[in-house]
N, C-alpha and C positions, 0 to 999 in steps of 0.2 A: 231430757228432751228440751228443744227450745219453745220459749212461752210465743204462744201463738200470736199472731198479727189480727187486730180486728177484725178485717175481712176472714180469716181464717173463724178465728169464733163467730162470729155471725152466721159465717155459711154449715157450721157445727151444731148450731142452736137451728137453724131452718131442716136443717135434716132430721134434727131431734124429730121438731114438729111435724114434717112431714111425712114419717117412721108412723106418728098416731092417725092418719087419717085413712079411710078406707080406698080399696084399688080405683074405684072410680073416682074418687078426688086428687088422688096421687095421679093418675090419667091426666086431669084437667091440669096442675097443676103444671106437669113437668109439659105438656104439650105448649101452656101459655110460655113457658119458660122458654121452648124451643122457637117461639113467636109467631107461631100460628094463630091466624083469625078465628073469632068465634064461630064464625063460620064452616072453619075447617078442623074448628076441634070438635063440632056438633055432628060432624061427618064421619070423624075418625072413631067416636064413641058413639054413635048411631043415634043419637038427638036430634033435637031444632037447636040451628042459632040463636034462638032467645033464651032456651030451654038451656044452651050452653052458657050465653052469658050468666044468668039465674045463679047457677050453680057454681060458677067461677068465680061469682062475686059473694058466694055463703061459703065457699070452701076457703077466700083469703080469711074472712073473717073468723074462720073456723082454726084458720091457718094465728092468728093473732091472739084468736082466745086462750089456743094450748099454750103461746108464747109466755102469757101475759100467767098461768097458772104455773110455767115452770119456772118463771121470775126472771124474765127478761121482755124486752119488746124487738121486735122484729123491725 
């Protein structure tokens, strides 16, 4: 096989990461991903806007911590 292109492994290692996180941060994540406001990811997962942001901003971090344990940074 050919050796993958950075972007290629980076997007490999964020899938690792995101493989460990539970359905409602995997929710938050791929919504943010799609660029939906917190607004309307608080909507789509039946939250608050703030309640959304909250959470989106524990789940990157959450998102960084699994990175940083499987020996890479995000």
């Amino acid at each position: 096989s050919e050796p993958q292109t950075e972007q290629e492994l980076q997007l490999s290692h964020f899938y690792q990461a995101v493989h460990e996180l539970n359905p409602i941060e995997k929710s938050l994540i791929f919504l943010f991903l799609e660029g939906l406001s917190h607004k309307q990811i608080g909507e789509n997962i039946g939250i608050s806007e703030v309640n959304a942001r909250v959470r989106l901003n524990r789940t990157k971090d959450k998102l960084q911590q699994i990175s940083k344990k499987n020996g890479y940074e995000l």
